[in-house]
N, C-alpha and C positions, 0 to 999 in steps of 0.2 A: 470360570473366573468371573467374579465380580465384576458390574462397569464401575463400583468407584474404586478399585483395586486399578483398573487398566487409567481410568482415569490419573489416579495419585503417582501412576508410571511413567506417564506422558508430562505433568508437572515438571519433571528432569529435561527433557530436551530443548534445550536453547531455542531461542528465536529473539528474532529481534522487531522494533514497529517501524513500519515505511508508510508513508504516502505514497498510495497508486493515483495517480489522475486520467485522465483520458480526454479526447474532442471527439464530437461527433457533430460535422461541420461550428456552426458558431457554439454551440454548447459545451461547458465544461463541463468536469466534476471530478470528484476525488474520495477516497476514504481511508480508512486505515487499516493496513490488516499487519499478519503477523508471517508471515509467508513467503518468503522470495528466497529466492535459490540461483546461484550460478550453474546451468547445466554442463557446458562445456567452454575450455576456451577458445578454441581455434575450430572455427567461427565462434566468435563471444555469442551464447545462449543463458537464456533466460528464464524462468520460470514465477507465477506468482496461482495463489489460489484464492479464488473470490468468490464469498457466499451467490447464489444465484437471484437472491432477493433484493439487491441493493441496484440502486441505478447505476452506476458503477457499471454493473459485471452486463448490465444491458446495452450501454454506451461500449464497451469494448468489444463484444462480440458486432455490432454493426460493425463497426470502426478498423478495426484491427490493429489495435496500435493503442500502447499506455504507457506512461513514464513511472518508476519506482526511484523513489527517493531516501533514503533512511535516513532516523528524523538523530539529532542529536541529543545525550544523555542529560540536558537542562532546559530543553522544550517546555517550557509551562504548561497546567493542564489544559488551562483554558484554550492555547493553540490546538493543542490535542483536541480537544471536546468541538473544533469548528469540523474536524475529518472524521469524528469517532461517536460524536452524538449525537449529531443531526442529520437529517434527510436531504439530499440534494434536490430530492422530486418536490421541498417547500420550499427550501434554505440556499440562495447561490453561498456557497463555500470557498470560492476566490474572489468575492467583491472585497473584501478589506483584507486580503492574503499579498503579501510582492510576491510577484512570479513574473518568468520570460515565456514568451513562447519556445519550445523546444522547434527540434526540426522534422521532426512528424507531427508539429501543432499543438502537440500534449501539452498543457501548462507544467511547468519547471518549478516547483516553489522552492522560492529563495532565502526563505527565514526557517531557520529552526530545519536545515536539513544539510547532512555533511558532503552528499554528490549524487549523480541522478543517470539511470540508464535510460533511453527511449528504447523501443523495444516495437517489432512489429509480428505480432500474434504470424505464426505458420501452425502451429497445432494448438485442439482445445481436445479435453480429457476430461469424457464429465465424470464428476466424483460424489455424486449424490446431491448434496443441499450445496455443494460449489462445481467449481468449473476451474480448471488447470490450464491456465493460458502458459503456453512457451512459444518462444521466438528469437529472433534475433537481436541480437544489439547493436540499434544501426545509428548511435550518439550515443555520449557517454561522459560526464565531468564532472570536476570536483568542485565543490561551493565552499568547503571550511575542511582544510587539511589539518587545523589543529583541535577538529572534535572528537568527544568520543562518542561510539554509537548508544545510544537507548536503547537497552533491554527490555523484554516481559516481566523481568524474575525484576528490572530496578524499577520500570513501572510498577508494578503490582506493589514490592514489598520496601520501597525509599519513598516515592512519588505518594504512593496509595493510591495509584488509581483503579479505577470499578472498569467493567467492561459491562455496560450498559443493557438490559434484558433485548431493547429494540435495533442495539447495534449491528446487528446482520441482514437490517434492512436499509442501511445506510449506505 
C-alpha cells in the first residue's frame, strides 16, 4: 500500500487541538498538539503524544506532570500561532497568555480553552519521533461550558490553518 493511500486513510479520523503546557520548577511552556485521549475512567487516565523534538516533551519527561486543555472552535489563529508556531527554547509563550496556576504547577490557560486535566505522567511509551505520556488525572475543570471544541477537520478546512514545516519542534 502506498504511504499517501495510508496517509489520505488517516485524514478520516477525528482529533481535536489542545494546549499541553508543563513546569519544570520556574519554567513554563506549552504547545499544540492533536492528541489526547481519555484512557480510563475509574481512576480518571490520560493520555497525550508529543513530538520528541519540541521543549515541551523535554520539560515533561523531567517533570512529570502536564496540563491538556482543548482549545475552543473560535480560538483565533493568531492565539493558535503563539502554541503552534513558535519555539518556546526562544519565545516565552505565557508572557501575554491569562493563565492559573494549576495544582501540579502546570499553567491552566484561561483564554480560548473550554476545560483542563492536570495529569501526572506514570508511563511513557516511546513511539518513534514522539513519546506517549499517560497518567493520572489528579485536577480537572471546566473554564467555558457553553464552547464548542476545535477540530483538525474546522482548523484545516473553515479556519485555513497550515501546520507549520518547523511545528514539531515547538
Amino acid at each position: 500500500m502506498a504511504v499517501n493511500d495510508i496517509n489520505q486513510g488517516l485524514n478520516y479520523i477525528t482529533y481535536g487541538l489542545y494546549i499541553v503546557t508543563t513546569c519544570e520548577g520556574e519554567k513554563k511552556n506549552g504547545l499544540i498538539v492533536n492528541t489526547v485521549f481519555q484512557v480510563t475512567a475509574d481512576p480518571a487516565q490520560m493520555a497525550i503524544s508529543v513530538n520528541k523534538n519540541s521543549l515541551t516533551h523535554d520539560m515533561i519527561l523531567k517533570s512529570r506532570v502536564f496540563a491538556a486543555m482543548p482549545l475552543e472552535q473560535n480560538t483565533p489563529l493568531p492565539f493558535i500561532g503563539i502554541f503552534g508556531f513558535r519555539s518556546g527554547r526562544t519565545f516565552d509563550k505565557l508572557a501575554k497568555v491569562p493563565y492559573k496556576t494549576g495544582f501540579l504547577g502546570c499553567p491552566i490557560v484561561v483564554e480560548h480553552t473550554l476545560s483542563y486535566m492536570e495529569v501526572e505522567v506514570s508511563q511513557t511509551v516511546d513511539m518513534g519521533t514522539h513519546t506517549l505520556f499517560i497518567g493520572q488525572v489528579k485536577d480537572a475543570g471546566v473554564l467555558n461550558p457553553e464552547g464548542v471544541a476545535l477540530t483538525y477537520d474546522y482548523y484545516h478546512n473553515v479556519i485555513k490553518g497550515k501546520t507549520p514545516a518547523g511545528a514539531t519542534h515547538l
